[in-house]
C-alpha positions as CSV (number, residue, x, y, z in Angstrom):
1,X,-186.1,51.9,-3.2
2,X,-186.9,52.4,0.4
3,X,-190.9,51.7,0.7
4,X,-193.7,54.0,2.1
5,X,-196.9,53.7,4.0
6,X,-199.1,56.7,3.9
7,X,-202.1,56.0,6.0
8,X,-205.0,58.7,5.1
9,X,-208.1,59.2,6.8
10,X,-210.8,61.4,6.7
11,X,-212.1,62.8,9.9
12,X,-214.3,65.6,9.2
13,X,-217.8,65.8,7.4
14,X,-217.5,69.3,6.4
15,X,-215.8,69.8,2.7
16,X,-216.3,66.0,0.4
17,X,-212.5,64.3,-0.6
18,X,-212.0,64.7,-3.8
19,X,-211.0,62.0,-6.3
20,X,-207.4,61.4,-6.6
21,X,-206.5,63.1,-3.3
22,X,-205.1,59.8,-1.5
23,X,-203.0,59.2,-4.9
24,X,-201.6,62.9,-4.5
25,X,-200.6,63.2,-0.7
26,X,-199.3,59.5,-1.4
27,X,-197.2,61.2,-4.4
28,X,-195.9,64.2,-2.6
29,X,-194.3,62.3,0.5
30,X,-192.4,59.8,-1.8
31,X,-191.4,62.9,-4.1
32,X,-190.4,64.7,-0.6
33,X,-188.2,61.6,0.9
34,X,-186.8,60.8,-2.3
35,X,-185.5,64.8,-2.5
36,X,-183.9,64.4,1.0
37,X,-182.3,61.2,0.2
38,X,-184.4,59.9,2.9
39,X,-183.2,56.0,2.0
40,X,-185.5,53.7,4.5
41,X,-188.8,52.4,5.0
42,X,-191.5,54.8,7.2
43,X,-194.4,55.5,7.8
44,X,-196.5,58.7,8.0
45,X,-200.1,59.2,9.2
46,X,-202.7,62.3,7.0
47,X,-205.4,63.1,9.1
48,X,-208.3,65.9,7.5
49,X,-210.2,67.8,10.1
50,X,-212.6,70.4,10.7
51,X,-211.7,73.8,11.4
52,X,-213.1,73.0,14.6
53,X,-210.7,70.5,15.4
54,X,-207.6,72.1,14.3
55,X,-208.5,75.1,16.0
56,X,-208.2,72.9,19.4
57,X,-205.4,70.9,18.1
58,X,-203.8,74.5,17.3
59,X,-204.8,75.6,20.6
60,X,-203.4,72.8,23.0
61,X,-200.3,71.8,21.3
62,X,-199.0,75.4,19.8
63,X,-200.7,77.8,22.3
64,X,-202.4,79.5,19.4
65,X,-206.2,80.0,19.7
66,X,-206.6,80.2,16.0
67,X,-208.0,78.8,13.0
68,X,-204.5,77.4,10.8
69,X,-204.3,75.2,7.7
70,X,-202.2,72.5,8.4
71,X,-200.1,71.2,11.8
72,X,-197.5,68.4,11.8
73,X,-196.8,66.3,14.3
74,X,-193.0,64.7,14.0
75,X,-192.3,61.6,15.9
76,X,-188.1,61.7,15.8
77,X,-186.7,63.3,19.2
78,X,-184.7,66.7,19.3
79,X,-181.6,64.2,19.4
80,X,-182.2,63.1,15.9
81,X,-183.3,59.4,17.0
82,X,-186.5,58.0,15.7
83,X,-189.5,55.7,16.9
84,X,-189.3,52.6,14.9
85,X,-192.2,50.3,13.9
86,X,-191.3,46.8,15.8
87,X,-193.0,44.7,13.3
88,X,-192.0,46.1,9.9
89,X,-188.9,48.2,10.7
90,X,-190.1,51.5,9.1
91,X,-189.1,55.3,10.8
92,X,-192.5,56.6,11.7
93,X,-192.1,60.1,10.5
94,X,-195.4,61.6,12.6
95,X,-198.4,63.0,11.9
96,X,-199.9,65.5,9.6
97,X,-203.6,66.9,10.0
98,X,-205.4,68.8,7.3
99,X,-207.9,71.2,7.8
100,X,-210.0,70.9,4.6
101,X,-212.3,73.9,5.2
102,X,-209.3,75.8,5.4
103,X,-207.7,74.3,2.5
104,X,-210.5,74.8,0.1
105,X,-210.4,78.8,1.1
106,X,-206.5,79.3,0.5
107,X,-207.2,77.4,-3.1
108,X,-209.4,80.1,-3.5
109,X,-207.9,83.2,-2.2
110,X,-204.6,82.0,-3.8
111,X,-206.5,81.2,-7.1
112,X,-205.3,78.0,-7.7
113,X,-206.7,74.1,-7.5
114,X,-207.2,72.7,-4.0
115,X,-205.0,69.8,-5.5
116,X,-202.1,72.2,-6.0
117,X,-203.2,73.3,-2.0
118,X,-203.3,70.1,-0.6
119,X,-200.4,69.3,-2.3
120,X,-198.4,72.0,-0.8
121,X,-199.9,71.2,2.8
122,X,-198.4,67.8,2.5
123,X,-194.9,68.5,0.9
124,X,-195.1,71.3,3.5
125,X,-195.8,69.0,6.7
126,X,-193.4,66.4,5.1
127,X,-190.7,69.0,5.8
128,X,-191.6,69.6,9.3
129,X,-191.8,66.0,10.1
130,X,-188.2,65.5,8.6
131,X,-186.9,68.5,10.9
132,X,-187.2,71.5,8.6
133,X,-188.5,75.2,10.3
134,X,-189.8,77.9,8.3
135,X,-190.2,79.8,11.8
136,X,-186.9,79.8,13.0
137,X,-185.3,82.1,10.5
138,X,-185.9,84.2,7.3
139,X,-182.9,82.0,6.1
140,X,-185.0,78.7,7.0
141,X,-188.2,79.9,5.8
142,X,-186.6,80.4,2.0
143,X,-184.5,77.2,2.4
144,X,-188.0,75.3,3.3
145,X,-190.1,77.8,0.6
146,X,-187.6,76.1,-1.9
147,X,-188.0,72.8,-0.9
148,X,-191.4,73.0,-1.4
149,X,-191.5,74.6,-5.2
150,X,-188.6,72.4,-6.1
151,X,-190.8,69.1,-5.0
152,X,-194.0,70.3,-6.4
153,X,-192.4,71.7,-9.4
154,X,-191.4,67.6,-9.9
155,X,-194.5,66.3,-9.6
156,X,-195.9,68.6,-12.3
157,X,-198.1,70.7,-9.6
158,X,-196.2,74.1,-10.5
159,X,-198.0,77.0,-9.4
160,X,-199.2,77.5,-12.5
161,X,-200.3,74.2,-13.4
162,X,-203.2,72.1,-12.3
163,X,-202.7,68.5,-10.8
164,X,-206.1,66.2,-11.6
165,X,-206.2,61.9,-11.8
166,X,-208.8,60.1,-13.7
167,X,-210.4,57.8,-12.0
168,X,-208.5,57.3,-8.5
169,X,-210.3,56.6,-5.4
């Protein structure tokens, strides 16, 4: 099995990690690469922010002046080819970069855990850093909408289940 390097960090002050969290976004890129038969090593960076600083990241890279939950950040060129890591051979897949504020509202307003939210964000991202676009199509938005259930649904975070660790930090 092809291995995986999630680096997480947290870069905001505004909403605590909560346990288990690392373990989960860890969990939902391996379930997403094993899905797409994605067979070699990479590496993929999780950034959480505040709304502050996903509003500017929003703003200067998407032209949107807004407020959004999650934005990825793919490192593989419009021709397919990828950026390698020279000294362990990995694809580096790209970035993703959480808005936590944001996240802990959706749980809420979608009346779910902000596990199962997270969750999504990630297996969500993943997509878009291995060349998936909800935005280009109705077609592609239910291809990518079923990607996402499908991957989730594996992992045991269903929409109507509750994903929780003991004791992970």
């Amino acid at each position: 099995m092809a291995k995986l390097k999630v680096y997480v960090k947290n870069n905001q002050t505004e909403v605590k990690v909560p346990v288990g969290i690392r373990l989960l976004i860890r969990r939902c890129c391996q379930a997403v690469l094993i899905t797409e038969s994605f067979g070699k090593d990479a590496e993929v960076s999780v950034s959480f922010v505040s709304n502050n600083e996903i509003k500017n990241l929003n703003k200067i890279y998407r032209n949107k002046d807004s407020v959004t939950d999650v934005l990825s950040f793919p490192l593989t060129g419009s021709d397919g080819t990828a950026e390698i890591n020279q000294e362990t051979g990995a694809v580096l897949l790209g970035d993703i970069v959480i808005s936590l504020e944001t996240a802990v509202k959706q749980a809420a307003n979608y009346g779910h855990s902000l596990e199962r939210e997270i969750g999504f964000l990630t297996v969500h991202s993943m997509l878009h850093l291995l060349g998936y676009d909800h935005e280009t199509s109705q077609l592609d938005q239910r291809i990518m909408r079923e990607k996402e259930e499908s991957v989730l649904e594996k992992l045991g975070i269903s929409r109507d289940t509750t994903f929780i660790v003991q004791g992970d930090n």
